[in-house]
Biotite code that builds the C-alpha atoms (Angstrom):
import biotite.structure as struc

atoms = struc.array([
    struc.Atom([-16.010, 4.476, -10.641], chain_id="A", res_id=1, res_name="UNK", atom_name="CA", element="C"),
    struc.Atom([-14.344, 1.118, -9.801], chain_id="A", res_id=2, res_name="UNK", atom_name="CA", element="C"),
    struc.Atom([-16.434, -0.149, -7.502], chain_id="A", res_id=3, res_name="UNK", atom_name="CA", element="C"),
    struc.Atom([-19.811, 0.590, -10.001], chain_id="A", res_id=4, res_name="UNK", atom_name="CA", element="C"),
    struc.Atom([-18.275, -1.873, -12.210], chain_id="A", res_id=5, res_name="UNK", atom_name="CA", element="C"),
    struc.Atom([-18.022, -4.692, -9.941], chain_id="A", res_id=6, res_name="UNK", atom_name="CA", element="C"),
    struc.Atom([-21.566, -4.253, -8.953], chain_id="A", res_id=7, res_name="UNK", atom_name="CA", element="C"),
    struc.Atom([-23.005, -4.936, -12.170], chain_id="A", res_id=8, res_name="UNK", atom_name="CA", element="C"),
    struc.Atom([-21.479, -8.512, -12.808], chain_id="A", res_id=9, res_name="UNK", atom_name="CA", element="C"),
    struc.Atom([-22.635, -9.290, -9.421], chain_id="A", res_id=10, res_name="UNK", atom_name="CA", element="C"),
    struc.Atom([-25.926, -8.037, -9.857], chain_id="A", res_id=11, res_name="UNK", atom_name="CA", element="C"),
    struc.Atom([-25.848, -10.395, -12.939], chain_id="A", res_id=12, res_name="UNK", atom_name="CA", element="C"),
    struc.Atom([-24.968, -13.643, -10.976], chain_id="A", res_id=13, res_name="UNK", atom_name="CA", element="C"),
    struc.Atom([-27.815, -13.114, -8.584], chain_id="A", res_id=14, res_name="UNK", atom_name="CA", element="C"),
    struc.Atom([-30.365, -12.627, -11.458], chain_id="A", res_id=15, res_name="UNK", atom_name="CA", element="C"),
    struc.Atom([-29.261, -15.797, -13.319], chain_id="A", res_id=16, res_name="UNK", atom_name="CA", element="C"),
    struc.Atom([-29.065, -17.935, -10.155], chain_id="A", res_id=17, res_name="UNK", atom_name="CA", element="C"),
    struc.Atom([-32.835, -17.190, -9.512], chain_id="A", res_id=18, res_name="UNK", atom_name="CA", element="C"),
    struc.Atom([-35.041, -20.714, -8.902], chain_id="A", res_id=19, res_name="UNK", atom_name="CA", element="C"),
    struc.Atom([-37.428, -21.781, -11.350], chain_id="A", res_id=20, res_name="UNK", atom_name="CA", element="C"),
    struc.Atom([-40.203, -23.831, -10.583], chain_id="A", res_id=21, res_name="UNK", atom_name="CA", element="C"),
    struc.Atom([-42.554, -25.687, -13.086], chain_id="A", res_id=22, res_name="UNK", atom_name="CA", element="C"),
    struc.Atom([-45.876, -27.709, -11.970], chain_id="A", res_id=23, res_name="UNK", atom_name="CA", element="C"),
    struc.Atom([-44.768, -30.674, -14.177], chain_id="A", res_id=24, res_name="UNK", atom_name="CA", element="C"),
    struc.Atom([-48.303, -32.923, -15.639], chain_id="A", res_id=25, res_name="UNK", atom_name="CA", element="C"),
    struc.Atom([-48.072, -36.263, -16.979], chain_id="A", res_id=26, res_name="UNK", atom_name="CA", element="C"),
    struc.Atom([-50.900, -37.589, -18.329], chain_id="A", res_id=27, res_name="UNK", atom_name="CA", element="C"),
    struc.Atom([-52.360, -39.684, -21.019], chain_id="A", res_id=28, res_name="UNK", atom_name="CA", element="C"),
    struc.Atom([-56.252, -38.431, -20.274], chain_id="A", res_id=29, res_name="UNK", atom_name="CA", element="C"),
    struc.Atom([-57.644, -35.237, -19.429], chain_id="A", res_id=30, res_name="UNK", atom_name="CA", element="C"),
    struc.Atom([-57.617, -33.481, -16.121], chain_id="A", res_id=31, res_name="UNK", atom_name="CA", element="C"),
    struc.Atom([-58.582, -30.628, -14.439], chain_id="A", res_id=32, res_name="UNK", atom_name="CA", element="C"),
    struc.Atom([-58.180, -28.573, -11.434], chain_id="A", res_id=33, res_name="UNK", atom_name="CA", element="C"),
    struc.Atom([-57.069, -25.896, -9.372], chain_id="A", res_id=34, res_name="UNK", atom_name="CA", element="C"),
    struc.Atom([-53.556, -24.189, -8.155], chain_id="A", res_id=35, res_name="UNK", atom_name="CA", element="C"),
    struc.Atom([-54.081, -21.721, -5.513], chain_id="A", res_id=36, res_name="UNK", atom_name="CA", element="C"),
    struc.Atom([-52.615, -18.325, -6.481], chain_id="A", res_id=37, res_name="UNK", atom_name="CA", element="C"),
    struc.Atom([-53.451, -19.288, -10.225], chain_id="A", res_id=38, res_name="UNK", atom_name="CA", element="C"),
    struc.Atom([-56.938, -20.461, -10.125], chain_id="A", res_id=39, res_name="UNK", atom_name="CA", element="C"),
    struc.Atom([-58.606, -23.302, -12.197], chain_id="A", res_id=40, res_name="UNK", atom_name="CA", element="C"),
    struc.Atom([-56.869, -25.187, -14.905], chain_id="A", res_id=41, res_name="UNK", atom_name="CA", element="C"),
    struc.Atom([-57.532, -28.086, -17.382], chain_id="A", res_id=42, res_name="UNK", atom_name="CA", element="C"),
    struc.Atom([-56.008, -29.801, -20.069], chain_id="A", res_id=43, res_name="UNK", atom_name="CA", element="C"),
    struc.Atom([-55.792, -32.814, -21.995], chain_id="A", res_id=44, res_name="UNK", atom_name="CA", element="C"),
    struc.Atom([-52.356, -35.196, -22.098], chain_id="A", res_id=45, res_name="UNK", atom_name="CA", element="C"),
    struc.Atom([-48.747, -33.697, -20.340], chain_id="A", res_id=46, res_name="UNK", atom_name="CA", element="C"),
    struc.Atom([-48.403, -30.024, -18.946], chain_id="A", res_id=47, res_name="UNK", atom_name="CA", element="C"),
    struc.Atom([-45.501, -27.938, -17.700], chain_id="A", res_id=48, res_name="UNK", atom_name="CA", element="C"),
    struc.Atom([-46.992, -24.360, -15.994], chain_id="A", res_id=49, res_name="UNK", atom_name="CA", element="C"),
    struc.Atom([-44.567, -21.556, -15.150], chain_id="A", res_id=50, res_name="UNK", atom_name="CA", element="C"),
    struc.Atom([-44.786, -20.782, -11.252], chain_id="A", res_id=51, res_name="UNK", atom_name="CA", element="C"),
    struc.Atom([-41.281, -19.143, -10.992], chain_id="A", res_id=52, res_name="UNK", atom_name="CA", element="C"),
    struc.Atom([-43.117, -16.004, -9.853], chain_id="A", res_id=53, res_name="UNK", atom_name="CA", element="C"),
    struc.Atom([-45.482, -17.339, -7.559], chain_id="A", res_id=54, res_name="UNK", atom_name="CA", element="C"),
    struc.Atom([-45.438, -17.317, -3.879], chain_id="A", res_id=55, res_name="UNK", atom_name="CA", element="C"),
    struc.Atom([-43.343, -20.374, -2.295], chain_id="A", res_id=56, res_name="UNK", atom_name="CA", element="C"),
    struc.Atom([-46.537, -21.670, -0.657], chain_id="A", res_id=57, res_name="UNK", atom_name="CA", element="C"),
    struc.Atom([-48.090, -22.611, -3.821], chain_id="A", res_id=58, res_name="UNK", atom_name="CA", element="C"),
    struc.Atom([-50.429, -25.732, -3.943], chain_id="A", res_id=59, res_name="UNK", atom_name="CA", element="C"),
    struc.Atom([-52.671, -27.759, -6.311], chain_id="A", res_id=60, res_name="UNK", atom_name="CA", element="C"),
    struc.Atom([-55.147, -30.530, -6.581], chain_id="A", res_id=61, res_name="UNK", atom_name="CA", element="C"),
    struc.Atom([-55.979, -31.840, -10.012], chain_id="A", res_id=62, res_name="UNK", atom_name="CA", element="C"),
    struc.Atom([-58.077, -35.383, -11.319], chain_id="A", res_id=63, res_name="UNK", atom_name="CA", element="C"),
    struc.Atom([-58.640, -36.858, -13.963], chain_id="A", res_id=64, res_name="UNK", atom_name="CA", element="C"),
    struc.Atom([-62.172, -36.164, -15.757], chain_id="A", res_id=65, res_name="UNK", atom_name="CA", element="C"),
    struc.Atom([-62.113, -39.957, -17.315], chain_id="A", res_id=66, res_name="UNK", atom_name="CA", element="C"),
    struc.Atom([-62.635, -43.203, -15.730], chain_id="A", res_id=67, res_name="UNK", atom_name="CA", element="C"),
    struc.Atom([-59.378, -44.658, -17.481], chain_id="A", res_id=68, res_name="UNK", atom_name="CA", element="C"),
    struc.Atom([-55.480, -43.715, -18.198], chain_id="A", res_id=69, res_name="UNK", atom_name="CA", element="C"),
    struc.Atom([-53.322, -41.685, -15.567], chain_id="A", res_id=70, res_name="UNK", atom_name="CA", element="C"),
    struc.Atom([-52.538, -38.377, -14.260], chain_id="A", res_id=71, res_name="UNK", atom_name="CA", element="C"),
    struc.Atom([-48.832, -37.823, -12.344], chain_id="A", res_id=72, res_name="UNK", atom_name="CA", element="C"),
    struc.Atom([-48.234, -33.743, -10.924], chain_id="A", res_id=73, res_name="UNK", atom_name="CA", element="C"),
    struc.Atom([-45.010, -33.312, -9.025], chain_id="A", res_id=74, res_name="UNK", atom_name="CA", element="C"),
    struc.Atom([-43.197, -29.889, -8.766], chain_id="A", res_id=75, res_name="UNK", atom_name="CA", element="C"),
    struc.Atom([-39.471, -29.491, -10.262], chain_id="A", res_id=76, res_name="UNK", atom_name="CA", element="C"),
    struc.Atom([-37.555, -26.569, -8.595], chain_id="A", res_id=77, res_name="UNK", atom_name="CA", element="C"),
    struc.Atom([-34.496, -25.741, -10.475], chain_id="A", res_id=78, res_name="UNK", atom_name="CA", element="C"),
    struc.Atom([-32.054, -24.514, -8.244], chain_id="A", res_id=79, res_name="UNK", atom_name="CA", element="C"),
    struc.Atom([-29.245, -22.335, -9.016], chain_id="A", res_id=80, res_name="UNK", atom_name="CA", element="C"),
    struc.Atom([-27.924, -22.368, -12.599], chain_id="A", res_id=81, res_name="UNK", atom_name="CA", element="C"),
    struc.Atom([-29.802, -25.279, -13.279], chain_id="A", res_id=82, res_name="UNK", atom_name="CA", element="C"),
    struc.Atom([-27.000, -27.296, -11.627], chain_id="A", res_id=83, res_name="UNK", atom_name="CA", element="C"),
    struc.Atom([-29.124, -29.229, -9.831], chain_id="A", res_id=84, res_name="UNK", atom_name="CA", element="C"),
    struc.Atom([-33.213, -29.987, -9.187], chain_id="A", res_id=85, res_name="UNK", atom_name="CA", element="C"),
    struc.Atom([-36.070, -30.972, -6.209], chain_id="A", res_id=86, res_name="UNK", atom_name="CA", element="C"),
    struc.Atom([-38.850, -32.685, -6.409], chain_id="A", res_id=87, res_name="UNK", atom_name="CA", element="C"),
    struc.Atom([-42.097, -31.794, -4.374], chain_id="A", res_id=88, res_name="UNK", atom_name="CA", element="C"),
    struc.Atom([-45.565, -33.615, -3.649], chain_id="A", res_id=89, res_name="UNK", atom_name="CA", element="C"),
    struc.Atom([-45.044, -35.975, -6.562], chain_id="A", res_id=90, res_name="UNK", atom_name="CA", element="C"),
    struc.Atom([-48.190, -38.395, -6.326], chain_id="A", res_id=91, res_name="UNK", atom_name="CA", element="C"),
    struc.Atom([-50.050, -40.482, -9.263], chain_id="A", res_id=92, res_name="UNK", atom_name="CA", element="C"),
    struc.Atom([-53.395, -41.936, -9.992], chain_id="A", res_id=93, res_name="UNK", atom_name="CA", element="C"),
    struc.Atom([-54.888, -44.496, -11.810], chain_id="A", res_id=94, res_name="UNK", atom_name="CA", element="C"),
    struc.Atom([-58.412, -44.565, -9.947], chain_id="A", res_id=95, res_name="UNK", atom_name="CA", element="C"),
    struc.Atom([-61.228, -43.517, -11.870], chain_id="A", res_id=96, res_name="UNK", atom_name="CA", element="C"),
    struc.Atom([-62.034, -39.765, -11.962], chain_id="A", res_id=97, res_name="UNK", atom_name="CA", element="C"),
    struc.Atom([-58.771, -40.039, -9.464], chain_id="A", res_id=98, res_name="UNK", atom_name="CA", element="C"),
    struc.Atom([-57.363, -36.987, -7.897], chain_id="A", res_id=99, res_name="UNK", atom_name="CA", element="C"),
    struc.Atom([-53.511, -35.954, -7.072], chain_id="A", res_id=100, res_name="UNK", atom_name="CA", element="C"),
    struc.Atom([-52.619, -33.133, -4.486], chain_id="A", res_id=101, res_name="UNK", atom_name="CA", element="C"),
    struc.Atom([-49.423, -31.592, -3.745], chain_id="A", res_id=102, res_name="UNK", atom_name="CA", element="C"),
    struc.Atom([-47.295, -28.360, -2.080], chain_id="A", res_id=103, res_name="UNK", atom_name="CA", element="C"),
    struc.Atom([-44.160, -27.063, -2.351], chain_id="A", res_id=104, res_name="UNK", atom_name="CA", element="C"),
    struc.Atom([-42.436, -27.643, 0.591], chain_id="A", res_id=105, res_name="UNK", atom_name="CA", element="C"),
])
């Protein structure tokens, strides 16, 4: 009976030390795009999209659908109990109609 009880605060820890990964936008135009396992996307301004549950080989490409302003994507991977954070394929463009790529690596 013992030994049940020490499973389940174990079983706890690994659940809350799970990663969490948001595609982080920053933009001050519109934009559109793709991320592969999700499929097209679009928006207008900054974005943060949920791919926790999403395979660890997850890409994107996204532009900007105006001739003026800027469009930053990066990936932030929380790591265990949020005690610390990576960045991945972080790139930025200013060019007109400009396009930013990126993996998680």
């Amino acid at each position: 009976m013992r030994r049940s009880w020490l499973m389940l605060p174990m079983a706890l820890l690994l659940l809350a030390g799970c990663d969490e990964k948001f595609l982080v936008i920053e933009s001050d135009t519109s934009w559109e795009g793709e991320i592969r396992y999700l499929g097209e996307v679009g928006g207008n301004g900054n974005a943060e999209i949920d791919l926790s549950d999403e395979p660890a080989d997850v890409c994107w490409t996204l532009r900007k659908t105006t001739a003026e302003g800027t469009l930053r994507a990066y990936l932030r991977d929380e790591t265990w109990f949020g005690l610390g954070e990576e960045v991945d394929g972080d790139q930025t463009t200013t060019a007109a109609e400009g396009e930013v790529t990126g993996c998680n690596e």
